[in-house]
C-alpha positions in Angstrom: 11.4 -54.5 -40.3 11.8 -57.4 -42.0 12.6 -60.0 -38.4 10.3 -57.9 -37.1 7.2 -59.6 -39.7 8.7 -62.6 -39.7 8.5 -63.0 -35.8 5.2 -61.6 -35.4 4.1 -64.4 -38.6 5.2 -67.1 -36.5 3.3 -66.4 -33.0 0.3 -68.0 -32.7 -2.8 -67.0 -31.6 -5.1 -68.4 -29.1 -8.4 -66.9 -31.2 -7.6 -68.4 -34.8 -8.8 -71.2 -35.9 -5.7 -73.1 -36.9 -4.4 -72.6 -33.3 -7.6 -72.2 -31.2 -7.2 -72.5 -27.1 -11.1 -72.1 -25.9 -9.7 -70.8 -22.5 -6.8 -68.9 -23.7 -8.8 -66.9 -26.1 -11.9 -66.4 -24.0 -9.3 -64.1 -21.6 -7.5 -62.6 -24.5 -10.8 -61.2 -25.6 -11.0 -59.5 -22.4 -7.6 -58.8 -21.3 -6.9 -57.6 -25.0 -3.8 -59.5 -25.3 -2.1 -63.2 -24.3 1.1 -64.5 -23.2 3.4 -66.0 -25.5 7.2 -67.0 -25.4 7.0 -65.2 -22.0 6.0 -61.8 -23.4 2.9 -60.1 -23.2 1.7 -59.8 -26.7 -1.1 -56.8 -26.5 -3.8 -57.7 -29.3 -7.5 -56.1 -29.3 -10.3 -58.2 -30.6 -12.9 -57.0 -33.0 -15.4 -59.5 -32.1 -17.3 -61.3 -29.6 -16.0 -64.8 -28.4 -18.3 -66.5 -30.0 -17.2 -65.4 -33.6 -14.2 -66.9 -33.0 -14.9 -70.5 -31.6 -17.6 -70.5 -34.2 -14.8 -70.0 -36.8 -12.6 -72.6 -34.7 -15.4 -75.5 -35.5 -16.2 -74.5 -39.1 -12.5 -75.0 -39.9 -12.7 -78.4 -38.0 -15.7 -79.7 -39.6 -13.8 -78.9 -43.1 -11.2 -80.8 -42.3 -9.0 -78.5 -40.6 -6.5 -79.7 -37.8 -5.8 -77.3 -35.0 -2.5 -77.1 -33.8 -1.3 -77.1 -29.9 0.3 -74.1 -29.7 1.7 -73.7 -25.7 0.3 -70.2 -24.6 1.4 -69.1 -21.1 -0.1 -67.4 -18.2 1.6 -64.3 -17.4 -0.4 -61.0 -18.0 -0.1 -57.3 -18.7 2.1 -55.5 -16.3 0.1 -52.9 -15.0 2.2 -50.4 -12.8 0.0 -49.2 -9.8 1.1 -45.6 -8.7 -0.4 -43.2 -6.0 0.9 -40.0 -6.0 3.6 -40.8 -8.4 4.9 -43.7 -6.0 5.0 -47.0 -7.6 2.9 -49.5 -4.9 3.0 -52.7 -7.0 2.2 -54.4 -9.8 -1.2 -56.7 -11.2 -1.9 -58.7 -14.0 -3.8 -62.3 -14.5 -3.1 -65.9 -14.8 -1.2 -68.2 -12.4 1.8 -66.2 -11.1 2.3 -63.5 -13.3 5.6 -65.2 -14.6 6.0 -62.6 -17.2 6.5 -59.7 -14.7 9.9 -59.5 -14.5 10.6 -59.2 -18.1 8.9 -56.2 -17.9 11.0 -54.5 -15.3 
């Protein structure tokens, strides 16, 4: 448990304020997750976008220096089936680079 917390403490996340990617966040809000270290990294938002890029600028108008995390483009893995058969697989993003850790 322990690796597990520490891991997870040291992801960044495209919708805080200390790491804030306008882009990157606006699609993680919708596809309730973001690519990270090439994993899909399945997160649902409470809020709106704009809670969280109003957040973003109070902490940089109090100072606050936002960091560049490097967020990828992969997206979920989304097996397709029809009548049990797998047909293919969709996701978001450039590529879908992530898609082949998932198989």
């Amino acid at each position: 448990m322990v690796g597990i917390a520490s891991h997870a403490k040291g992801r960044p996340d495209p919708c805080a304020a200390a790491s804030f990617d306008q882009q990157t966040c606006s699609a993680a809000i919708q596809n309730q997750g973001y690519c990270w270290d090439n994993r899909w990294v399945k997160l649902k938002y409470h809020y709106p976008f704009p809670y969280y890029y109003d957040s973003y600028l109070d902490f940089v108008q109090s100072g606050g220096v936002a960091g560049s995390a490097s967020f990828g483009t992969c997206g979920p893995s989304q097996v397709v089936r029809s009548h049990g058969v797998l047909i293919g697989r969709a996701g978001f993003g450039g590529t879908g680079a992530c898609h082949s850790a998932h198989s």
